[in-house]
C-alpha positions in Angstrom: 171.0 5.2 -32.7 169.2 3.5 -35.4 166.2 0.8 -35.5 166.7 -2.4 -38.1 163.3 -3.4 -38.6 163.4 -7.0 -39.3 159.4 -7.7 -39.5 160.5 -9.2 -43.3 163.0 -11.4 -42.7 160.8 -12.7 -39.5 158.0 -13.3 -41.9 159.7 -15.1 -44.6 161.1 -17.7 -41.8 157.7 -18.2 -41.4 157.2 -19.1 -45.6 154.9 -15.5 -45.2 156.1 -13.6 -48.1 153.0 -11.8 -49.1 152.4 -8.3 -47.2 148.5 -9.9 -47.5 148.8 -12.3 -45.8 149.2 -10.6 -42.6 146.5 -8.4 -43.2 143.5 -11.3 -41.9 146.0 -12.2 -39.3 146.2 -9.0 -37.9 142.5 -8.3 -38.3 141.7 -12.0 -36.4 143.5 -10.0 -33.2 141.8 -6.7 -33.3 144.3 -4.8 -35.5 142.7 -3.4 -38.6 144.9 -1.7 -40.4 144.5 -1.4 -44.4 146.6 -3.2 -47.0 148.7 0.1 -47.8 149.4 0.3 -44.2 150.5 -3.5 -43.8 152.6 -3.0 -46.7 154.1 -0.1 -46.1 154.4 -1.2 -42.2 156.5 -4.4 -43.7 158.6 -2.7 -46.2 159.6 0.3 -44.2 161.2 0.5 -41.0 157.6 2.0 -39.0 158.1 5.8 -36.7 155.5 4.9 -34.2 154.3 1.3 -33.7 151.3 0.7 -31.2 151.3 -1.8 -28.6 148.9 -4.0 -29.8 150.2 -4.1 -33.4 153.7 -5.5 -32.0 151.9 -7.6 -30.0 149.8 -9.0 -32.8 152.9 -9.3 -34.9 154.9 -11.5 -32.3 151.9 -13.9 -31.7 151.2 -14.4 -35.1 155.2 -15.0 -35.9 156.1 -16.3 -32.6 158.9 -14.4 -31.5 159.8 -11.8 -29.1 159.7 -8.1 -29.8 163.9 -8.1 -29.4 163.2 -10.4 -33.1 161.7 -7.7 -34.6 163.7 -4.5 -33.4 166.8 -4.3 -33.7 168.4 -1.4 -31.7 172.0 -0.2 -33.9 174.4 2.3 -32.5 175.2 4.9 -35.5 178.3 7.3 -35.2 179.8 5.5 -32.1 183.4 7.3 -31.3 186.0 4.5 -31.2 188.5 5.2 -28.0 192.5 5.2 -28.9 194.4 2.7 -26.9 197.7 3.7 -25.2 200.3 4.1 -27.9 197.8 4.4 -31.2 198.6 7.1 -33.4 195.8 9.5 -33.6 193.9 10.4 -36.5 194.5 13.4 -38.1 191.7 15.4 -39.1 191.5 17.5 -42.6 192.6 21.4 -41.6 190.1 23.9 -41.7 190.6 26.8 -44.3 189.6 30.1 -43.9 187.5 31.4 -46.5 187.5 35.4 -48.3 184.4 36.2 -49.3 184.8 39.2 -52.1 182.2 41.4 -53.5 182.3 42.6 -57.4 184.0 46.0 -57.3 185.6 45.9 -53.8 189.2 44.6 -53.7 
């Protein structure tokens, strides 16, 4: 599973396209955070994201937390259909390890 953070794409539908700008925004509903931390919470894809700082983020953009998160399934195995050939996988090879002076 990955997460596609779209909180920059959101904000430049709204013509926000300075990480600054949210900062007072933020700060107007109880979210301080510094300007580092905006800007790295804009420009990187967050780990842990409190409540109220997604909440903030949808009131001041006006969209729905779905908007902002978008959940991507990584490494998803396709199923074979009846009659598909299957894919044949690289063969494993054994390997001889040899140490200097024994043969």
């Amino acid at each position: 599973m990955g997460i596609d953070w779209q909180l920059r794409i959101r904000m430049a539908e709204k013509g926000m396209f300075q990480t600054t700008e949210l900062v007072p925004l933020l700060a107007e509903r109880g979210v301080h955070l510094s300007r580092e931390q905006v800007f790295r919470l804009v420009t990187q894809t967050p780990q842990r994201l409190s409540m109220d700082t997604l909440a903030a983020l949808c009131d001041i953009l006006a969209c729905e937390p779905n908007d902002l998160i978008r959940v991507e399934v990584a490494n998803a195995e396709v199923r074979k259909t009846v009659g598909e050939q299957p894919v044949s996988r690289p063969q494993a090879r054994r390997t001889t390890i040899r140490r200097p002076g024994a043969e």
